[in-house]
N, C-alpha and C positions, 0 to 999 in steps of 0.2 A: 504493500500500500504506500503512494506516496500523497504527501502533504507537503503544503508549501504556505508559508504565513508570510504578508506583506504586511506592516504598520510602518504608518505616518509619522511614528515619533523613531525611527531606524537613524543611528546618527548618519548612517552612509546615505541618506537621500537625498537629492534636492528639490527643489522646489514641483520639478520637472513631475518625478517619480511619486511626491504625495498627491499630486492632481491626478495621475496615473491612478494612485490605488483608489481613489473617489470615484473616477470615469470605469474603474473594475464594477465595484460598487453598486455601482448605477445600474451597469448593464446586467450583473446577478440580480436585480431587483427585479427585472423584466421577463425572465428566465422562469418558465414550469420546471420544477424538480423534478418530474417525470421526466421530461424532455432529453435527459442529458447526464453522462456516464460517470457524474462526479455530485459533489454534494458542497454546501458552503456554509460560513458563518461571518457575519459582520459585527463587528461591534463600533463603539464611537471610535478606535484609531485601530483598528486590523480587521481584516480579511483574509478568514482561511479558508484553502481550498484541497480537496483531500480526494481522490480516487484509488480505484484498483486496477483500470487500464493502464494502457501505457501513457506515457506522456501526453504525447503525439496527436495520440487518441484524445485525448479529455482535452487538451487547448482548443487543436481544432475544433473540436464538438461548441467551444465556449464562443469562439470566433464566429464560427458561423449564426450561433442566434444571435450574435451581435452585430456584425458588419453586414450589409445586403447592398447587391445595386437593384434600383427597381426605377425604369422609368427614366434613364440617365442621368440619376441620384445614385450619391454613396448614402444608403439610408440606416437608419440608425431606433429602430424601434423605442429603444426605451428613451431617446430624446423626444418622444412624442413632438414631432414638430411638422406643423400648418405647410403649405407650400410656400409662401417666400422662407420659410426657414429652410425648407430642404435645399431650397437654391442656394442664400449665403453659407450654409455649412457645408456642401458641398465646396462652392467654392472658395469657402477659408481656409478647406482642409486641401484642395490642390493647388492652391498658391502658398501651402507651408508645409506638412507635416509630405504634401505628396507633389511636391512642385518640380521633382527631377523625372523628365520623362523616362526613367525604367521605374518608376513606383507606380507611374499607373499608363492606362492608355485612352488617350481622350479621343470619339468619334470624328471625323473627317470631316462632319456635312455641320454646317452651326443652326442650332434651331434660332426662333427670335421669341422671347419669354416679356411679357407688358406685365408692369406692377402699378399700383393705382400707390401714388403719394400724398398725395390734397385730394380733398373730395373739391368736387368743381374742378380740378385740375386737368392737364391732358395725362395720359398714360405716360410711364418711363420705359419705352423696349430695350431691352437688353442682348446681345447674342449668348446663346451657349451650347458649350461643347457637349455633350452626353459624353458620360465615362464608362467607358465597358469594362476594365480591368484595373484591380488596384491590388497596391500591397496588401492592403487588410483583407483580403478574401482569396489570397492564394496559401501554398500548403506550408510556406516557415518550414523551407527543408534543412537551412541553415542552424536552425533552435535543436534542431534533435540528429543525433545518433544514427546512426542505419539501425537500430533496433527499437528506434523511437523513445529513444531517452531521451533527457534536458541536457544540453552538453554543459559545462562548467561554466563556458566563458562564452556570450554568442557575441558574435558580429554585429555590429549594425551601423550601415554605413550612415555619414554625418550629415549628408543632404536631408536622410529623412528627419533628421530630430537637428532645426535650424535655429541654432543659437549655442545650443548644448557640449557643441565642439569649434572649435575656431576652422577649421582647417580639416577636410579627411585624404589631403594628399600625404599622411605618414599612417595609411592605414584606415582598418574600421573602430569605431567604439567599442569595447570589450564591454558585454553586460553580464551579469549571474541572470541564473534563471528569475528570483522574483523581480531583479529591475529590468530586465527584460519585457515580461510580462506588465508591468506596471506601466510603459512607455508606450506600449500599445493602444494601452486604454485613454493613452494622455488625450486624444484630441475629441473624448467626450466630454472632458471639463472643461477645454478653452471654449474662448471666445473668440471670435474672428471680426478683423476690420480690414475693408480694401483702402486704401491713400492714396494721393493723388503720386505721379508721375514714377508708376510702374513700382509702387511697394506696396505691401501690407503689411498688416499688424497680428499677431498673437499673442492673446493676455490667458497669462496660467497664474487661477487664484490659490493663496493663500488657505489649506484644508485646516479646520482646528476640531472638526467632530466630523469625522464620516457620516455617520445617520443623520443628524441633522442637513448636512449636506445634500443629501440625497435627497430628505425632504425637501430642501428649499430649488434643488435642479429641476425638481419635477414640476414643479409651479410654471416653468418659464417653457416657452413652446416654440423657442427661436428668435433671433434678428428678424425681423423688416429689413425690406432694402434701403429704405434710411438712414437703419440702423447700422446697418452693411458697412455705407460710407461715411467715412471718419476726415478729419481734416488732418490730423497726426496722432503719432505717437500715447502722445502728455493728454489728447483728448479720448482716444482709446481708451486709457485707462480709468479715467473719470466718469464713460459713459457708462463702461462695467461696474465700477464701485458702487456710480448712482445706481443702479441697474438692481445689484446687490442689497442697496437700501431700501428701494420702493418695497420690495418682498417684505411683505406685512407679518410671514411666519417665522419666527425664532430670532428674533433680533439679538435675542446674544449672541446667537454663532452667526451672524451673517460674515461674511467676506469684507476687510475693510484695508489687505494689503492684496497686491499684486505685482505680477512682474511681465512688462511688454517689452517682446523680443519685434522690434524691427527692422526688417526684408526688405534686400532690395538688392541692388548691382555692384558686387566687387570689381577691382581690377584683377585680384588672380583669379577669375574664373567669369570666361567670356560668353560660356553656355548654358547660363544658370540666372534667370531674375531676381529669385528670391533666396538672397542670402544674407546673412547676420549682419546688420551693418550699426545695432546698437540696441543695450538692454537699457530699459527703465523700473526701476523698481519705486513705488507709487503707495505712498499710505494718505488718504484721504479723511477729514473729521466732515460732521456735519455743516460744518460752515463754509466748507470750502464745496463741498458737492454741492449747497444749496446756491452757491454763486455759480458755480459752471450753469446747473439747469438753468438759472434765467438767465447768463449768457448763451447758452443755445438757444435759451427762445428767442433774443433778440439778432441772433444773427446763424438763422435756420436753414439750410440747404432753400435752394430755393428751383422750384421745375423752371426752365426754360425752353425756346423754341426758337432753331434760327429760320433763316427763309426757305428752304426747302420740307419746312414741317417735321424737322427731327426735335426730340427734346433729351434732355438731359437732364443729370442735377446737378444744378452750381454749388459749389462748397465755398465758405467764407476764408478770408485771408487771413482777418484778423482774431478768429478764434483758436487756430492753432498757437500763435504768439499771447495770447492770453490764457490759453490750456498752461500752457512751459512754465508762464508766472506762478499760474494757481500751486504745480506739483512739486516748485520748488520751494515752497512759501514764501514766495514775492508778494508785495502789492499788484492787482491783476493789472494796473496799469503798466506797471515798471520796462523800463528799454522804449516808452515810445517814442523818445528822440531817436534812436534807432533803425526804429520800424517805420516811424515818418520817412526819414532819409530813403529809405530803402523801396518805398512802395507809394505810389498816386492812393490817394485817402477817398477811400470809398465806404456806403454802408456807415455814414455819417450817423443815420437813426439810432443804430442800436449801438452807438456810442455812448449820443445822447443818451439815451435808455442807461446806458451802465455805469454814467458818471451818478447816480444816485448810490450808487453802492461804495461810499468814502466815508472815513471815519470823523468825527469834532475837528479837529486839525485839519484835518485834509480838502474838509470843503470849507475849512475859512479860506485858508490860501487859494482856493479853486474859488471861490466866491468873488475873491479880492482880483485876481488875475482877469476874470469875466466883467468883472465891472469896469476897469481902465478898458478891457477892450471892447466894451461897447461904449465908452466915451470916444474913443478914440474912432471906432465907426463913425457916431453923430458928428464928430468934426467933418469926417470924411465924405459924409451926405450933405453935409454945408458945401461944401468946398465943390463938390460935382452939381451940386445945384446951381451955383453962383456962374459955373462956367455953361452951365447950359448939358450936362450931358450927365444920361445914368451912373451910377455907381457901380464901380468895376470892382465887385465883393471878390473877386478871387485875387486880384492883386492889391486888394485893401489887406487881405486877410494875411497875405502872403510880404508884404512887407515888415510886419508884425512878427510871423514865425520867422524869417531870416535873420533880423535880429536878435530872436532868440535863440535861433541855432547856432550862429558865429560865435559866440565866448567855450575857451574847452576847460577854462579853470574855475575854480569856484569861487573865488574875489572877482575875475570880469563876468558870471555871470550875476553873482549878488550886486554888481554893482547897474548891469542892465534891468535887469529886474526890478529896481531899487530904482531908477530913474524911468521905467515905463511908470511905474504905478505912481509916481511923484506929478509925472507932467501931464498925466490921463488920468485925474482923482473921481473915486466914483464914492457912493453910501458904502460901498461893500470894504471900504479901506479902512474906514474910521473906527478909531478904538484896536484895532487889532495887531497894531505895529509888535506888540515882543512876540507875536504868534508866525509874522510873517519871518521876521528875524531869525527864530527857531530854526523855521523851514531852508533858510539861506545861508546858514551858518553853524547846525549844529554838526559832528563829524564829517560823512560823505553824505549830508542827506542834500545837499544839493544839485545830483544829479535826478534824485527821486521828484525835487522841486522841479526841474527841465520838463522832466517826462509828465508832472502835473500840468504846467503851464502850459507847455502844449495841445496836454489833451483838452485844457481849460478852451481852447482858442480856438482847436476842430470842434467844437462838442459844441460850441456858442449855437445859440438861438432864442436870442433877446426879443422883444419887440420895442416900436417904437413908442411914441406914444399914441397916436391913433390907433394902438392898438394890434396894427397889420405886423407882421414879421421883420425882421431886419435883414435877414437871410432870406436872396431870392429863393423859393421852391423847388426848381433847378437842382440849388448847390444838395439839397438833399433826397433829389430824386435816386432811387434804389432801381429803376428800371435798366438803366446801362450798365448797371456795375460790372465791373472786370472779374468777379469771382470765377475760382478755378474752376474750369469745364472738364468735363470727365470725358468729353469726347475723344482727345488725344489720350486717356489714358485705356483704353481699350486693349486688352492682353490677349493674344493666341498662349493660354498654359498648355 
């Protein structure tokens, strides 16, 4: 008789291997006992498995009520999941876990799959490839013996398990049989995200109770294509954690660390998309998940259409650079002198929108910033009036941030700062002078001041006093925006 015990608390695991033994877990929760030549036990951190066939025998037996193609889906019974889930975990799991063409083999002919994203919306079509063969449903002749034993040390090459090895040009990964088996299971507990320009994401959570776990896997019935697409990394990780927290069942054991491995294009290897090109490791509190969700609501994939009637979904710019803030525990504004430099300022609303989420401090000085610069408009609206001609709001606006951009030290930027708000006095200055000071002078906090003032100066939308806007409608139209188009990122996996 052989038995074999996997737990989560094994000092020899990683992160890899206890999502392994969850996604084992998972799929013995789905399994009739009649069904199958072996017998099992879970408890909150192990799973044991015990037969009297041979090896061979009882995995594959395991495998196959676990992995199915049906429908050109790798389908997965016990993830119970709806049809756009069997799509993204199909395709999470061949753009990572099976993304090197000898792990699976993808149909010839592309079908065209529509998902509905906004009600009222147009449809998003997508191409996709049907998969006929894959690693998970062939016979693992490597794992066992010619006499169908578990051999000591199995192979497994590094393409299939992306992140886990650097490099498999000095060989394959050597596993024991239980982390063997454990890594099989791994891609029932990930989570799958596709990224813009030819990478994804794979987030493997955090187990601290198997049963619990498994309770709360079962609640969920897959991504949306939505959900699919991710803007990066540092947002991946947040959407699972949020993801994590919405699940109303067992909040003590919910999931609140993770680790995202992501995929994309090395230079030593030219024939390969998706390979390790950086791990994130991601612990989120509730104040920080609660600010990502209303920045994704404020700046939400959005359907588009160009002139031939195709659509897509636009992903935002500016959410992936305030994901990075969130994960590192920055202020989510922080670097936007940076990101200004680097990108035309679009998606202006849900800026607006986010600058309410600043602490006492933060909106005096953002208070105080706003208010010179809308004095310094109303000069500006005199001065085109007098000459006869509109006000040129994008080079009003922009003579103001140049000024602000040019100082790199923190005495010429206190000292610009200090002389915009002296010569452009607004209500919002008075009384508040040792608050602004603070902000301009205490340690390095003066570049966090930059990255304020700035966003103080995009984010403006004062009115005049008649009431009407100061900001033509235009400067905040979201119709044009340049957000990234998934059209170029279309993959033959």
């Amino acid at each position: 008789m052989t038995e074999l015990t996997l737990s989560i608390f094994d000092p020899n695991t990683l992160l890899p291997h206890r999502g392994g033994i969850a996604g084992l877990a998972l799929a013995l929760d789905a399994i009739n006992p009649s069904d199958v030549p072996f017998s099992w036990k879970v408890t909150e951190d192990e799973v044991n498995l015990s037969w009297k066939c041979s090896d061979q025998e009882a995995i594959l037996s395991l495998l196959r009520q676990t992995y199915h193609l049906e429908d050109g889906y790798l389908d997965v019974p016990a993830l119970n999941l709806d049809q756009q889930g069997k799509y993204t975990f199909t395709e999470g799991v061949t753009r990572t876990f099976l993304q090197h063409g000898q792990q699976r083999k993808l149909s010839k002919n592309e079908v065209s799959l529509s998902f509905m994203i906004d009600e009222g919306q147009p449809e998003i079509s997508r191409p996709f490839r049907p998969i006929e063969d894959c690693y998970y449903t062939r016979d693992f002749k490597d794992a066992f013996s010619s006499k169908g034993t578990f051999k000591p040390n199995i192979p497994i090459k590094g393409h299939h398990l992306p992140g886990l090895v650097e490099c498999f040009a000095h060989g394959a990964y050597q596993e024991s049989p239980q982390g063997f088996l454990a890594l099989v299971f791994l891609p029932l507990a990930c989570s799958y995200y596709q990224l813009s320009g030819y990478r994804s994401a794979v987030v493997i959570p955090e187990i601290k109770n198997i049963k619990e776990w498994v309770k709360r896997r079962k609640i969920f019935s897959g991504s949306s294509y939505r959900d699919f697409r991710s803007s990066s990394s540092g947002e991946s990780a947040l959407r699972f954690l949020l993801q994590e927290k919405l699940i109303e069942d067992s909040q003590d054991f919910r999931v609140d660390y993770c680790e995202v491995y992501q995929l994309g294009k090395q230079q030593w290897d030219g024939s390969q998309s998706y390979l390790k090109q950086a791990v994130y490791r991601v612990k989120a509190n509730d104040e920080i998940l609660a600010l990502y969700d209303s920045a994704f609501q404020f700046f939400k994939p959005q359907v588009r259409t160009n002139d031939k009637g195709e659509t897509w979904l636009a992903i935002s710019k500016i959410l992936p650079w305030l994901c990075d803030n969130l994960i590192t525990g920055k202020p989510w504004y922080s670097g936007f002198y940076d990101f200004y430099k680097q990108n035309e300022l679009y998606e202006r609303k849900g800026l607006i929108s986010m600058s309410q989420y600043l602490d006492v401090l933060e909106q005096t000085f953002f208070d105080a910033v706003q208010g010179a610069f809308s004095s310094f408009l109303r000069e500006q609206i005199i001065q085109a009036q007098k000459q006869g001609r509109p006000l040129d709001y994008k080079q009003a606006t922009d003579k103001v941030i140049n000024r602000l951009l040019r100082p790199s030290t923190q005495q010429d930027f206190a000292k610009t700062m200090v002389d915009f708000l002296s010569r452009h006095r607004s209500k919002a200055t008075r009384g508040v002078g040792a608050e602004i000071y603070q902000w301009l002078h205490k340690d390095n906090n003066w570049k966090q001041a930059r990255d304020l003032a700035l966003l103080a100066i995009a984010s403006y939308t004062g009115k005049g006093k008649d009431g009407t806007p100061e900001i033509p409608e235009e400067a905040l139209d979201e119709s044009n925006t340049n957000l990234d188009s998934e059209q170029e990122l279309e993959m033959s996996v």
